[in-house]
Every structure is written in structure tokens, then in C-alpha cells.
N, C-alpha and C positions, 0 to 999 in steps of 0.2 A: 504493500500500500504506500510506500515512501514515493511515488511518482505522482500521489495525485497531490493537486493545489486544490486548497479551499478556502473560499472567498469570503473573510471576516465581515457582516457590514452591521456598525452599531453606534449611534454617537455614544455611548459610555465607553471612555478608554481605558476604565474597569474590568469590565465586562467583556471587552473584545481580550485581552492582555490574560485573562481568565479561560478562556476559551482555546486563545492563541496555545498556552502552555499546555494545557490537557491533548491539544490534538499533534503539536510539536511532539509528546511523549510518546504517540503513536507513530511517530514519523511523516507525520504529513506536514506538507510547504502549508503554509499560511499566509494569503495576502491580506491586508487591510483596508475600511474603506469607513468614514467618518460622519458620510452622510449621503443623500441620494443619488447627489451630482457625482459624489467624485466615486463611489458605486458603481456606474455608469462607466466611467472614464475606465476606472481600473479593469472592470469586464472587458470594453472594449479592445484596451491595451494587451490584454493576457487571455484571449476567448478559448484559445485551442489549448490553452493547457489547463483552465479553470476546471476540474470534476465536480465541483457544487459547492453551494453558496449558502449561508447563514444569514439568512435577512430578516433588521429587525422592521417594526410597521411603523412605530414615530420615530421620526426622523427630522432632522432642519432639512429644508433646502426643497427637496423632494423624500416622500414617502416610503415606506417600502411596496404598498400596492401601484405607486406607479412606476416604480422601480422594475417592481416585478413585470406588469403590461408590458414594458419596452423591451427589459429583455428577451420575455417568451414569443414576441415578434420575429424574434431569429435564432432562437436557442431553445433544447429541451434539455436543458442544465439542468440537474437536480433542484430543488431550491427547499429549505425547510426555512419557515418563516418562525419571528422568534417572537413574540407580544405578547406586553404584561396584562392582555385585555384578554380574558380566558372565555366568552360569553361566546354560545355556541351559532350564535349571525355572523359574530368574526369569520370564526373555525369554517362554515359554510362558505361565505364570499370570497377565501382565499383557496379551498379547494376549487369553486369554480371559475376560476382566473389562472387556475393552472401549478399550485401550491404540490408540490408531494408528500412533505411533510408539515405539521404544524405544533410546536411546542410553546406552551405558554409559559411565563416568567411567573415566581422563582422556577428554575428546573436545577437538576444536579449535572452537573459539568459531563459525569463518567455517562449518565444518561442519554446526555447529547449527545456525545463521543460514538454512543454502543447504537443510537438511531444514524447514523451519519455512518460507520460502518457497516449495516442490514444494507440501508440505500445503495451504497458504491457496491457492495457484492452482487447485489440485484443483478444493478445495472451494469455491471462488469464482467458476468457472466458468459463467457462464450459456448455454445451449445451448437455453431455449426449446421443450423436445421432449416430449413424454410418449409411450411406446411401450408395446403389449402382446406379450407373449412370451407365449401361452398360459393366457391369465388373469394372468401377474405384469406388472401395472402399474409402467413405473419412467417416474418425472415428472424427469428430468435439473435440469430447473430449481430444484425444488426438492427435491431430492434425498429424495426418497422414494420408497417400493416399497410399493403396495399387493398382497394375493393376494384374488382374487375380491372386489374391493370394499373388502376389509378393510386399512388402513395395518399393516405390520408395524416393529417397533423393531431397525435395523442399525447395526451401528459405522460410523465413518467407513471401516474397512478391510475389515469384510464387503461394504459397501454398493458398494465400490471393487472389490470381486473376484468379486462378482458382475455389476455392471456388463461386467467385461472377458469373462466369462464368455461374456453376454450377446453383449455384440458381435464375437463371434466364435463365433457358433453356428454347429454341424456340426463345429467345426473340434478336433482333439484339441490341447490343450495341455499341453505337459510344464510339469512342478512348474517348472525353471530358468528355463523360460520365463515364467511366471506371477509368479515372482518379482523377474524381474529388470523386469517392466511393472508388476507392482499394486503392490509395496515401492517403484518407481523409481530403486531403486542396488543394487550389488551385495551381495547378500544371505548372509550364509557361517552363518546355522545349520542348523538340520534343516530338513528339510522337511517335519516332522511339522507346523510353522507353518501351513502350509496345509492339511493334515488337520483341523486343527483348526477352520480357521473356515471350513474347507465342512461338516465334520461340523451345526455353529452355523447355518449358512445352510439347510440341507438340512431342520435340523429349523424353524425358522421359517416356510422355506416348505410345513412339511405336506405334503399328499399332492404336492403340485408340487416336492420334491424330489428327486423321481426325474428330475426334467428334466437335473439335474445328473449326468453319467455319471461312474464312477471308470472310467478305460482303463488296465486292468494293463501295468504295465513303462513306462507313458508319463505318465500324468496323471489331467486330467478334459477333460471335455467337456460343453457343453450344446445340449439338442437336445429341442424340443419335440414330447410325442407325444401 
């Protein structure tokens, strides 16, 4: 893991210095970044080496929600947002803007560390595979999903929960269950969460959203027809 960079952004230079030290002990490079603007700059400057970003939501200058917008315009960087605003509208608005992770302040440093490891293993994953499910092309390796030829744009965590979707077609999954595999720990908001970004996956993949079944009183399902 000593090759990835991860992108500090937080006006507390506390808290970044905090953060910096926990993930340095893991061997990861650390860049920093003070506030929205220069966030921005720093991405721009270092995009191909950047493997994901720690963003806080208030911020001077610029925010972290439009921090994030600009980004996800040309990047599917990891991103775990960091706010001391725990209130589950937050937690919502930022998954759908394109969020992977969301941790709310206080949290314990080794916590973030061990969420920020799960993430880059994920997504680091080489598997060598491309499968079709009914026309949705998903290339494992390089982590994309075309429909009918066409690449479509998924977050790190649609792309993750459609995947699980995926490999385990026929099979009905409850919400608890989906959360406690595609999130990887235990998850205590709504499970509107997932509403949501199958609502998101359903409409990207077009008429092939119907592949994805809602199963009253239990979950979803996917199941090609």
C-alpha cells in the first residue's frame, strides 16, 4: 500500500496532522489541502497519483460538497467525506453526489485508517474478468460497466452494489444484508441508503433496469430477462 497518495483536505491543521500521522504509519504518501480552493489545485496538480481523498464538508473558501461536484466531473477517486454534522439528510445528499464513504466527526483515527484500507482493497482488486449479464458488461479489472456497448459513469459504491447485485443473481437480498456486504461494517442509518442508489443504478442502466427486482418486505434482486 506504500504507492498510494491520499489527499488530506480539512481546514483544522489539527486534525489533518492527526490523520497525516496514523496513515504515514501505514505507509501511505499524504498530500494536504487547507480549504476548497486549494483542494482543487492540489487534485489537479497530482490527479494520476491521488488513490483517495479525505474530505471535510465546512470548509472557507469552497465547501466540501462542491469540492466534491467538481471533482466527480472527471474523476471516480474514492472520496470518504469527513463532517461533524452526523444527521442522516447529510449522510443521504452526499451519497447521492457521488460520496463512497461517509464518516462523521469525532471518529477514531485507526477507524478511518481501517475504512480507507477496505476502500483501496476494493478498488485495487485485480480479478482479470469481464462478464455479461444480459447486455450489462462489467470488466472487474477495470472497473467498469458498459450497457449495450455503451460505458456508463458509476460511483465507487453504485458500481460496488451493483457488482454484489450481480453476483448473486436469482438470489433475493435483504436491505441488512446488502448493507452489511456493499458498506463492509455495520451500517445503522436508513435504508433509504440503498433506495437510493439502486433508484441511481436503475436509471443509468435504462431499459436494463428492470433487471434489478424490488422484492416487497425483503429487498432486491437481480435477475436477467
Amino acid at each position: 500500500m506504500n504507492d498510494v497518495t491520499v489527499l488530506m483536505v480539512d481546514d483544522e491543521a489539527r486534525m489533518r496532522k492527526l490523520v497525516k500521522d496514523f496513515l504515514m504509519q501505514k505507509g501511505y504518501s499524504v498530500l494536504e489541502a487547507a480549504d476548497g480552493e486549494e483542494a482543487l489545485q492540489v487534485f489537479e496538480e497530482n490527479q494520476n497519483k491521488i488513490g483517495l481523498i479525505l474530505l471535510d464538508v465546512m470548509m472557507p473558501k469552497l465547501d466540501g460538497w462542491s469540492v466534491l461536484r467538481q471533482i466527480r466531473q472527471t474523476s471516480k477517486v474514492p472520496i470518504i467525506m469527513l463532517t461533524a454534522r452526523g444527521e442522516e439528510q447529510d449522510e443521504l445528499f452526499g451519497f447521492e453526489l457521488g460520496v463512497d464513504e461517509y464518516i462523521s466527526k469525532p471518529f477514531s483515527p485507526k477507524i478511518l485508517v481501517a475504512r480507507v484500507e477496505a476502500i483501496l482493497n476494493r478498488t485495487q482488486t485485480k480479478k482479470n474478468e469481464v462478464q455479461d449479464y444480459g447486455g450489462i458488461v462489467i470488466d472487474s479489472d477495470g472497473r467498469t460497466v458498459k450497457v449495450d456497448g455503451k460505458e456508463i459513469e458509476l460511483s465507487l459504491r453504485e458500481y460496488e452494489l451493483l457488482k454484489y447485485l450481480v453476483d448473486n443473481q436469482g438470489i433475493a437480498l435483504s436491505r441488512d444484508k446488502i448493507l452489511n456486504n456493499v458498506w463492509n461494517y455495520d451500517y445503522y442509518g436508513d435504508s433509504r441508503t440503498i433506495d437510493s442508489h439502486i433508484k441511481k443504478i436503475r436509471h443509468k442502466l435504462g431499459k436494463k433496469g428492470k433487471y434489478i427486482e424490488t422484492m416487497r418486505g425483503v429487498g432486491y434482486k437481480f435477475e436477467v430477462k
